[in-house]
C-alpha positions as CSV (number, residue, x, y, z in Angstrom):
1,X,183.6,46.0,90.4
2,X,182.0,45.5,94.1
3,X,178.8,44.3,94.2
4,X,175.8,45.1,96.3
5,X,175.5,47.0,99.5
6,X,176.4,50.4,100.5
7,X,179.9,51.1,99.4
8,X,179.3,49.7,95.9
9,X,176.0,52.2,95.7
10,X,178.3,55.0,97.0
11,X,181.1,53.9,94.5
12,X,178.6,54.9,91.8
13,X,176.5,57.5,93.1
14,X,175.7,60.0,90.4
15,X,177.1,58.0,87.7
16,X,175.3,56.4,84.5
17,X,174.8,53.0,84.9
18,X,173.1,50.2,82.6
19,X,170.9,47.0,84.5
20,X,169.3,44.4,82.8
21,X,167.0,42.6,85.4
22,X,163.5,40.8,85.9
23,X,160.8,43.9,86.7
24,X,160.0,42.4,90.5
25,X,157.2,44.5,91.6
26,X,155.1,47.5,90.0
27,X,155.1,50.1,92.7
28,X,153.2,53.1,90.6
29,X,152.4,54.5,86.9
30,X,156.1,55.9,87.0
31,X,158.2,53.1,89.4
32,X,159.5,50.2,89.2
33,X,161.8,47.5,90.7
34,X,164.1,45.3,89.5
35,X,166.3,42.4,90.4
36,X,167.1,40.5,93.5
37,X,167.6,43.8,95.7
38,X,164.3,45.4,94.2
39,X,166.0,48.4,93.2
40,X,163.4,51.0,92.6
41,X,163.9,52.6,89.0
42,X,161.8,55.7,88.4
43,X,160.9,57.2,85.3
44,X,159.9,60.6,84.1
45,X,157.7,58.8,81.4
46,X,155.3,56.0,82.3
47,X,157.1,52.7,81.3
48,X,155.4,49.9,79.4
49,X,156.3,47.1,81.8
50,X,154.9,44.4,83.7
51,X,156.5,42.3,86.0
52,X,158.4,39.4,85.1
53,X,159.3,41.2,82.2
54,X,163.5,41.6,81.7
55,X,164.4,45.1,81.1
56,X,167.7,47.0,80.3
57,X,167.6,50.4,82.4
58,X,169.8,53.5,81.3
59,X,170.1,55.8,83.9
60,X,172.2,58.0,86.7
61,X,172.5,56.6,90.6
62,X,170.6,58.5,92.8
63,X,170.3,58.4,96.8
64,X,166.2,58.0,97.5
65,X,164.7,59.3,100.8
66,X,161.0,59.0,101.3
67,X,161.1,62.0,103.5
68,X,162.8,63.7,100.6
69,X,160.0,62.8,98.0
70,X,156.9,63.9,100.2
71,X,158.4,67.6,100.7
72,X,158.7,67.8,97.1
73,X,155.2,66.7,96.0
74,X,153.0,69.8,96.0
């Protein structure tokens, strides 16, 4: 498998994906990043992390747009 960068992300874009990393930063009660990228990992529950902790992260690839976000928070 590729790794890192555009195609890869694009290579499994909506698909379920596993990542066990070091939590990097805390960005809000519901997001997270991880690993050497700091790819953000949102959660529709409020996680029990801190950072420096090593998680394994279930969940599906998803494109994130800032712009995209802020129309959709009421």
């Amino acid at each position: 498998m590729q790794e890192g960068g555009p195609a890869a992300v694009a290579v499994i874009q909506d698909e379920p994906v596993t990542v066990e990393a070091e939590v990097q930063e805390i960005v809000g009660p519901f997001a997270f990043t991880v690993g050497e990228d700091d790819t953000l990992i949102l959660s529709a529950t409020e996680p029990a992390v801190d950072k420096g902790d090593d998680v394994l992260v279930t969940g599906i690839v998803r494109s994130f747009v800032v712009a995209d976000a802020v129309e959709t928070v009421p």
